[in-house]
C-alpha positions as CSV (number, residue, x, y, z in Angstrom):
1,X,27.6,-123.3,192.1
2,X,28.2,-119.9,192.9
3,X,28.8,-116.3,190.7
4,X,32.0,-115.0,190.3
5,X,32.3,-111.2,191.3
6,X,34.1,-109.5,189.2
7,X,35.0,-105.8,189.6
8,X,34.3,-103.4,187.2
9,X,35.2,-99.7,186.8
10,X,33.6,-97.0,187.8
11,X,30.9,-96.1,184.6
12,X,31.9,-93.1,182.9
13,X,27.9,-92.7,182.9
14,X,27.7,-91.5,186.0
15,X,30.4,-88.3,185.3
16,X,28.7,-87.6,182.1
17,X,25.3,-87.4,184.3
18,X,26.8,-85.5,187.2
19,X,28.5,-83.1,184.8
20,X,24.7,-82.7,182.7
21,X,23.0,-82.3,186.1
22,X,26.0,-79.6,187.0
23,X,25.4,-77.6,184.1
24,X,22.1,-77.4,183.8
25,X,21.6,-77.2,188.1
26,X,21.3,-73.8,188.3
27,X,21.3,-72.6,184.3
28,X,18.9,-69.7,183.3
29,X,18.0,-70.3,179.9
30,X,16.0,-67.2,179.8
31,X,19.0,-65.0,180.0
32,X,21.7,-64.3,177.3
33,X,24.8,-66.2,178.9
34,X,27.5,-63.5,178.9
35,X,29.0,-62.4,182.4
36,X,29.4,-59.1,181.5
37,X,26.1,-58.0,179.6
38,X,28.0,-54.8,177.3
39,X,29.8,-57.9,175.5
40,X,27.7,-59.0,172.5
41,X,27.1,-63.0,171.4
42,X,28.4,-63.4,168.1
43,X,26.4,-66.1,166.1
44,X,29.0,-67.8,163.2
45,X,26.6,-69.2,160.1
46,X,27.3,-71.5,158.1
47,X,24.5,-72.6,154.9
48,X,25.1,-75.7,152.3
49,X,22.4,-76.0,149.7
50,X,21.8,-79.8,149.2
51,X,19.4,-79.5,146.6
52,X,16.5,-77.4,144.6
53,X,13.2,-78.8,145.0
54,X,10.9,-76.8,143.2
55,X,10.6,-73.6,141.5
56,X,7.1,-71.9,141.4
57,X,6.9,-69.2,139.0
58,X,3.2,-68.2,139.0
59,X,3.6,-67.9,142.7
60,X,7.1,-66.5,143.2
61,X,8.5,-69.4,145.8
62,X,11.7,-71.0,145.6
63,X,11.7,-74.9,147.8
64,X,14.8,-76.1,148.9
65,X,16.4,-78.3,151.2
66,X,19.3,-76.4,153.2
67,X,21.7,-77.7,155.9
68,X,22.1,-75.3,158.1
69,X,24.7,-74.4,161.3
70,X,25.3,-72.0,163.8
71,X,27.8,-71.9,166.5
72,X,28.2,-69.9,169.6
73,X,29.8,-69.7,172.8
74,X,28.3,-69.8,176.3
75,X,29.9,-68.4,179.0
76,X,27.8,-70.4,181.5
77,X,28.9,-74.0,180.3
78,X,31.9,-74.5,180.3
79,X,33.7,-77.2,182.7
80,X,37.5,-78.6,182.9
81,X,37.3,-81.7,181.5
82,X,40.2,-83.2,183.9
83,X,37.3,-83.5,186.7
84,X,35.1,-85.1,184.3
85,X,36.5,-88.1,183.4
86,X,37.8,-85.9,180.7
87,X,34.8,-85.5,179.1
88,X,35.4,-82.7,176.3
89,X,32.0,-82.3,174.4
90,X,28.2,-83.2,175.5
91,X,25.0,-83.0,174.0
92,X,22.3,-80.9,175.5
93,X,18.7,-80.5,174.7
94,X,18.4,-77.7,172.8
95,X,15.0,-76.7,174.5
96,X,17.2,-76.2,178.1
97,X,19.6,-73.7,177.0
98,X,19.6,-70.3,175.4
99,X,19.5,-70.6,171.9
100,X,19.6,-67.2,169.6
101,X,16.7,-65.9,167.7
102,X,17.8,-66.1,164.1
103,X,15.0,-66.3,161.1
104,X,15.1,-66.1,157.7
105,X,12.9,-63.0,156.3
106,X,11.9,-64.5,152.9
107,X,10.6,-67.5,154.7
108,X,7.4,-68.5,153.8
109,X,6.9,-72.1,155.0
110,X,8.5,-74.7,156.6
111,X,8.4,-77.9,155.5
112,X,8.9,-80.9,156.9
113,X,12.4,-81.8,158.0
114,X,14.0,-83.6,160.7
115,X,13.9,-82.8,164.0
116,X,17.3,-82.5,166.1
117,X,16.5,-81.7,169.0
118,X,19.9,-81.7,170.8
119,X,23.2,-79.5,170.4
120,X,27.0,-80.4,171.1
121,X,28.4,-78.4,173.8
122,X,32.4,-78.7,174.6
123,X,34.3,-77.8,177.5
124,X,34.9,-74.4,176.4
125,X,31.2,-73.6,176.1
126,X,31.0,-73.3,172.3
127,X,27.7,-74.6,171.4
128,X,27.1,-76.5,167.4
129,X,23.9,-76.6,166.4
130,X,23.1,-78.2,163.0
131,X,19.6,-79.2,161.3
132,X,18.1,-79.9,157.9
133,X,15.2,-77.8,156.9
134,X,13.1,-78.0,153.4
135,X,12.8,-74.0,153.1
136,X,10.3,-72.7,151.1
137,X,11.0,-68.9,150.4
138,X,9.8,-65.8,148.5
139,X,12.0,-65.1,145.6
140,X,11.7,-62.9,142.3
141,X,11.7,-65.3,139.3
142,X,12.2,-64.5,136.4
143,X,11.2,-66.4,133.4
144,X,11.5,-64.3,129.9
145,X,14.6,-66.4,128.8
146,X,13.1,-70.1,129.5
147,X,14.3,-72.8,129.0
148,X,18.1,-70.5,129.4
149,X,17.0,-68.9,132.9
150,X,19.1,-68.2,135.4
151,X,17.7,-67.6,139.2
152,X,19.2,-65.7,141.6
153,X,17.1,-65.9,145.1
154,X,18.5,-64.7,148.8
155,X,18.1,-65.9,152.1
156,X,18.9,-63.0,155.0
157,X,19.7,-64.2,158.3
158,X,19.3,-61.8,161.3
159,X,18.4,-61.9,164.6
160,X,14.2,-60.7,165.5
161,X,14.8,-59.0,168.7
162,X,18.3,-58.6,169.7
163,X,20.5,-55.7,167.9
164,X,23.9,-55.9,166.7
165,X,25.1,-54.7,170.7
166,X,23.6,-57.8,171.9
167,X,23.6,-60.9,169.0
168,X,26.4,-60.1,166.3
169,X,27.0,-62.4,163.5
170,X,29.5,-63.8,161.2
171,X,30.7,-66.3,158.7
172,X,31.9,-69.9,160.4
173,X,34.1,-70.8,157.0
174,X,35.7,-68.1,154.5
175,X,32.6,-66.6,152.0
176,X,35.5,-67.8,148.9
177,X,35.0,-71.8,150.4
178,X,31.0,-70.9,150.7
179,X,30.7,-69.4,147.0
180,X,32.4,-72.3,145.6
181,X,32.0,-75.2,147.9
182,X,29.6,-77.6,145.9
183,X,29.7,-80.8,147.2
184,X,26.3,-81.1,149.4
185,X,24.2,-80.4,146.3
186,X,22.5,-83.1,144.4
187,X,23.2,-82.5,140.9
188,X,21.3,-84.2,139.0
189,X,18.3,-82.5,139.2
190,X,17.2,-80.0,136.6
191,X,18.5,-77.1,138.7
192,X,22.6,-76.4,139.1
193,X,24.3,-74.5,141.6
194,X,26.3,-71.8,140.1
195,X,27.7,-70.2,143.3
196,X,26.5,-69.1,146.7
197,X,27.8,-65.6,147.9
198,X,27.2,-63.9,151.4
199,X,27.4,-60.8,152.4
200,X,27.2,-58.9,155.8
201,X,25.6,-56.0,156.1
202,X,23.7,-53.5,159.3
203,X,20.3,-53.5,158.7
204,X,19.4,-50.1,160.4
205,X,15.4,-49.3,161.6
206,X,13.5,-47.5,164.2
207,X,13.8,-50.4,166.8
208,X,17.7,-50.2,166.4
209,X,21.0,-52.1,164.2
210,X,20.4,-55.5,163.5
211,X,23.1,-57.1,162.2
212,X,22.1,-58.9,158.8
213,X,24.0,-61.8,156.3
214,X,22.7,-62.9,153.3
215,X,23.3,-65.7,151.4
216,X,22.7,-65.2,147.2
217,X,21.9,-68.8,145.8
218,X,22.4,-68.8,142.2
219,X,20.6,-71.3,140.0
220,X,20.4,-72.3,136.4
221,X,18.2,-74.7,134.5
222,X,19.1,-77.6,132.0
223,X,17.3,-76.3,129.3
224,X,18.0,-80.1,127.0
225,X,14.5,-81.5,127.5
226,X,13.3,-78.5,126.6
227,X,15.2,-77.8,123.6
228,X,13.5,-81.5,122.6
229,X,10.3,-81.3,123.8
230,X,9.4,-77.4,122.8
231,X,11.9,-75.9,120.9
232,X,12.6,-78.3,118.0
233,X,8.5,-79.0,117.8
234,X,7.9,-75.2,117.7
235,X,10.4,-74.9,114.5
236,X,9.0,-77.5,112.6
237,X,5.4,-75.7,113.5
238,X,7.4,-72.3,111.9
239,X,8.7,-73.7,108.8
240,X,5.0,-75.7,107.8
241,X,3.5,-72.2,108.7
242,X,6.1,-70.4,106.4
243,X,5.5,-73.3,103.7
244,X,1.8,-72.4,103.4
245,X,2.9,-68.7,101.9
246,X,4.0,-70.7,98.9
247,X,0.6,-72.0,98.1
248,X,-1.7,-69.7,95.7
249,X,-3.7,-66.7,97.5
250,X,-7.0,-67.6,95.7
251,X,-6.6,-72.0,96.3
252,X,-8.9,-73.1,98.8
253,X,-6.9,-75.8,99.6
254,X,-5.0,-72.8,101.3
255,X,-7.7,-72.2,103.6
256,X,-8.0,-75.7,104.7
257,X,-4.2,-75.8,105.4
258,X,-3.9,-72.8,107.4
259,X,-6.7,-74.0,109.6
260,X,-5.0,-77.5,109.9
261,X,-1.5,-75.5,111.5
262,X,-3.4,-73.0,113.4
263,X,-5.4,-76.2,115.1
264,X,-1.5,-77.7,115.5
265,X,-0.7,-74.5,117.5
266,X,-3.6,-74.4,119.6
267,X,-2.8,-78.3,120.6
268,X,0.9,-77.3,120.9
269,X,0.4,-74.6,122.7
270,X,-2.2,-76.7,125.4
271,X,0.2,-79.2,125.7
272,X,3.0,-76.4,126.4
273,X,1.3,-74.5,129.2
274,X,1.7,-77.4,130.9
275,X,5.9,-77.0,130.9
276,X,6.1,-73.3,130.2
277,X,6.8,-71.6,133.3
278,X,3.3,-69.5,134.4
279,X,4.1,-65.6,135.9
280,X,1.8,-62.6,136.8
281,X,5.2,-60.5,136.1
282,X,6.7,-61.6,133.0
283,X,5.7,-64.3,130.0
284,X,8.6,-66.3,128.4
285,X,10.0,-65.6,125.2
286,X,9.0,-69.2,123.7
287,X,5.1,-67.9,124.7
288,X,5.3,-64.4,123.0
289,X,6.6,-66.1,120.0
290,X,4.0,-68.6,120.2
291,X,1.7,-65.6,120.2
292,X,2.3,-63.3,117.6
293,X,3.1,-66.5,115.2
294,X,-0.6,-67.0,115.9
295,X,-1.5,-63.5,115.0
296,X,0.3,-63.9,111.5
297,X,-1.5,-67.2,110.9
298,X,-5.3,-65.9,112.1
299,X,-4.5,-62.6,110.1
300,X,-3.5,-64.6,106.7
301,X,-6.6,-67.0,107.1
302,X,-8.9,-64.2,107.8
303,X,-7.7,-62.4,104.4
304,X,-7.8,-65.9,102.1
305,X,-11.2,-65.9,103.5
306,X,-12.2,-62.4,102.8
307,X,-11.1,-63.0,99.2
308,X,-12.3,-66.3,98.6
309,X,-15.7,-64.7,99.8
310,X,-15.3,-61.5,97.6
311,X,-14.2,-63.5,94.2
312,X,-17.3,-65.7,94.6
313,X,-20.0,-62.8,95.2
314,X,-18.3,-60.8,92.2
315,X,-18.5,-63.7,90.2
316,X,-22.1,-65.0,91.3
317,X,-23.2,-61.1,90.6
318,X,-21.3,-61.1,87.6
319,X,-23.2,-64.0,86.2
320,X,-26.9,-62.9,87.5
321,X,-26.7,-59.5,85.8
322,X,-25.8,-61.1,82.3
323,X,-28.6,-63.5,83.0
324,X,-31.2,-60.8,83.5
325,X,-29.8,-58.4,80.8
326,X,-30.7,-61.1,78.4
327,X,-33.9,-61.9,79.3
328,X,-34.7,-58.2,79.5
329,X,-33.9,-57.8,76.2
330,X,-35.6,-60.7,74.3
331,X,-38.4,-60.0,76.6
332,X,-38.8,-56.0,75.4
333,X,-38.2,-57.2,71.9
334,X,-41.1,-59.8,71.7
335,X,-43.6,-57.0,73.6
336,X,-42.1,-54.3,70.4
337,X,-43.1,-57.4,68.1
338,X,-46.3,-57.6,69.5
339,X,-47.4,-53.5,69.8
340,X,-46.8,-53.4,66.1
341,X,-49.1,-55.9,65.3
342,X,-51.9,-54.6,67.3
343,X,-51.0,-51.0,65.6
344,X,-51.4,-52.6,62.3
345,X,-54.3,-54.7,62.8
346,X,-54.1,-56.5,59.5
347,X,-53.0,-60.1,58.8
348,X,-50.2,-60.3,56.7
349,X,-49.3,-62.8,53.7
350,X,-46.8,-65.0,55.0
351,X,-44.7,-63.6,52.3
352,X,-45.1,-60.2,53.7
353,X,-44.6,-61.0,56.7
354,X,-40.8,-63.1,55.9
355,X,-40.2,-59.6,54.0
356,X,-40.9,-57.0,57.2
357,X,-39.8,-59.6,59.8
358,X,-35.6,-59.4,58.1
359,X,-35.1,-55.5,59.5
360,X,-36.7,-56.7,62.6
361,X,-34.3,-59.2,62.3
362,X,-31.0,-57.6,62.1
363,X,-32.0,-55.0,64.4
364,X,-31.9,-58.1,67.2
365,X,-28.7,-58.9,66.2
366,X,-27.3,-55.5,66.3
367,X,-29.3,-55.6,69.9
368,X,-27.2,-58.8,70.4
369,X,-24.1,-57.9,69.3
370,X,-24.1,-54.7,71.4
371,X,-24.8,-56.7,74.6
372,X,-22.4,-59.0,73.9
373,X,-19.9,-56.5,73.3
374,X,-21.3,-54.9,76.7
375,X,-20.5,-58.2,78.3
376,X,-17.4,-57.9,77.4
377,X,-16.2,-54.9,78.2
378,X,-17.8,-55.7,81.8
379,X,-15.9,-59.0,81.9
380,X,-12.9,-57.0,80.8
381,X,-13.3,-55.0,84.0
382,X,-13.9,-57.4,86.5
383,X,-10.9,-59.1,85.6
384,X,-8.8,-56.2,85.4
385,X,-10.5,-55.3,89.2
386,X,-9.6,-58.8,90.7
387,X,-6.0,-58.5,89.2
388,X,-5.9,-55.6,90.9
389,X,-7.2,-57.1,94.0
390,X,-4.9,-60.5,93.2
391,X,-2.0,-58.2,93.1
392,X,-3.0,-56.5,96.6
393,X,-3.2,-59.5,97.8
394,X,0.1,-60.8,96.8
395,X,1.6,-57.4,98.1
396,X,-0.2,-57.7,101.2
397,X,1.1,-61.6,101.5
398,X,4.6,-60.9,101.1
399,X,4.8,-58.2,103.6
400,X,3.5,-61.2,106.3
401,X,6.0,-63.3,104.7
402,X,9.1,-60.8,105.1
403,X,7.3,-59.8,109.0
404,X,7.2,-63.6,109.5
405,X,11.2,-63.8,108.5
406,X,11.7,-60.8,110.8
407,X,10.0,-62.1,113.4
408,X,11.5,-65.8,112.9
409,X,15.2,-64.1,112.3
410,X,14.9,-62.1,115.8
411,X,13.7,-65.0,117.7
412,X,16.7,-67.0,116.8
413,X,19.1,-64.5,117.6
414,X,17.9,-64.1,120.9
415,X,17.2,-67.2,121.9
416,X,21.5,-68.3,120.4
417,X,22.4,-65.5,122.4
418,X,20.3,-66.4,125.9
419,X,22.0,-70.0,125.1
420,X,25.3,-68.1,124.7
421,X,25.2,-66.4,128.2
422,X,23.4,-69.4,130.0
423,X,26.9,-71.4,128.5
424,X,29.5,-68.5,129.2
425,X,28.4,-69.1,133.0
């Protein structure tokens, strides 16, 4: 038996390896690859947000996960593809050729993305370099209108060391497709894209004229499981709290109910901190509601318990100082009763003594009589000082009610009109 040769073509391997090997023979990488060095390397961008990550408030970052491109054009590898087995585009280690220095400034970390290590180079020399990258940036967040915020954080692009004479840059699509283009982000987070804008600008310094784009990514939050979860909770919490200004100032039953809604705000509000956006710079609206709801509440239960404590000392004052007034008296009548007979010093018939004892007698009930009418007339004043404290009270009560209102009133307004603007974008 034998094997049957069979001729094959030449491998279009070995071209592709000759041409590589041609390229990178005798390439500097160290050099900006321009033939004539006055002619700057312009640097097109191109940025597609595929989705928002996370949003830190309290520390003022903003993760997500960009796709990102640049193209530019290499003077020193370029070929004719006619002696290359017409061979029009390569890939190239990116770590072998010049690559351009452009950061983002409001970088803070990098997170873990794929590595690509390689570039596509064609026969022109125009070099396409693409990667992913989980960006974690600095960005001003604002907060105050949560759940109905809208973000707006930038990313700059510019070169570190090479000014505009030596790396330019520009847009590699139109900045009307990049504002509206939408189709790489994942939307069903809780973040939406609104828009992307760019802008070009000369960032001008000490060391020189970089040239600068930056990209605006604007950002809104579905605000639904909010609106479920804190906002309908929080109005039923309002309305139980406005319910308890119905109940009588002096009830104690008051007392205990006001302490049973402030305990439900103190749990509401611990299991809210856990959703509620946290920032050293501003606090939500939904918190500084929260908050001076909670003042109204402490400030009402502090005054039912002021007067509930100030009734029952007037009262239990009220009743001591009758109880000694009488005793004092029958006491200092008994020791008159008493005197006289020692003053006397003799015994008396009984009959005698039925006849002197009837003066003695109506004087105690004149005594009696007066003391009662002084009881009276005391108990005709303390109750005409707690209606006037009663009526204080219920002046003083209706003012919180009519703040509460205020306060209730301005809270929805804003909060229709934050949902009005979030919708009119």
């Amino acid at each position: 038996s034998g094997i049957l040769a069979i001729d094959t073509p030449h491998p279009r391997s070995s071209a592709l390896h000759h041409l590589t090997k041609q390229l990178l023979q005798k390439y500097r990488k160290e050099v900006r690859p321009v033939h004539n060095w006055t002619q700057a390397t312009t640097v097109y961008l191109d940025v597609f947000v595929r989705a928002v990550l996370d949003v830190d408030a309290q520390n003022q970052k903003l993760k997500t996960s960009v796709w990102y491109r640049e193209v530019w054009d290499d003077e020193f590898l370029s070929w004719n593809s006619s002696m290359f087995d017409e061979i029009s585009e390569i890939s190239l280690p990116l770590s072998a050729i010049w690559a351009p220095d452009i950061t983002i400034n409001e970088f803070v970390d990098i997170e873990r993305s794929p590595d690509l290590p390689y570039v596509y180079v064609n026969s022109s020399g125009t070099i396409k370099h693409s990667k992913s990258i989980q960006l974690v940036s600095a960005c001003s967040l604002e907060t105050y209108a949560f759940p109905f915020d809208i973000q707006n954080c930038s990313l700059t692009f510019n070169s570190i060391l090479h000014t505009v004479e030596d790396v330019d840059l520009a847009f590699l699509r139109s900045r009307e497709d990049i504002t509206h283009d939408q189709k790489e982000f994942l939307n069903d987070g809780e973040w939406e894209l609104l828009s992307v804008s760019s802008t070009y600008n000369i960032l001008q310094s000490s060391a020189g004229d970089f040239a600068q784009i930056q990209f605006n990514v604007v950002i809104r939050r579905r605000p639904l499981v909010y609106v479920v979860s804190l906002l309908i909770p929080s109005i039923f919490l309002m309305l139980v709290d406005l319910g308890s200004f119905y109940l009588p100032p002096t009830c104690h039953a008051r007392i205990v109910f006001k302490s049973s809604v402030l305990v439900g705000y103190t749990v509401f509000r611990l299991n809210m901190s856990d959703e509620v956006p946290k920032s050293a710079v501003t606090t939500p609206l939904i918190g500084v509601f929260f908050t001076v709801c909670m003042a109204f509440l402490v400030l009402s239960l502090c005054k039912s318990i002021l007067l509930v404590k100030f009734l029952h000392d007037e009262q239990c004052s009220q009743r001591e100082w009758t109880f000694l007034c009488f005793r004092g008296d029958t006491d200092a009548e008994g020791s008159r009763m008493d005197s006289w007979a020692q003053l006397t010093g003799v015994t008396e018939s009984p009959i005698c003594q039925e006849h002197q004892a009837q003066p003695w007698t109506l004087r105690e009930v004149w005594s009696q009589l007066q003391r009662i009418s002084s009881y009276f007339q005391t108990q005709d004043q303390a109750d005409r000082q707690e209606a006037g404290w009663l009526a204080l009270l219920e002046r003083f009560d209706r003012l919180l009610f009519q703040s509460y209102l205020v306060v209730l009133g301005f809270y929805t307004i804003t909060l229709c009109s934050l949902w009005v603007l979030w919708s009119g974008l």
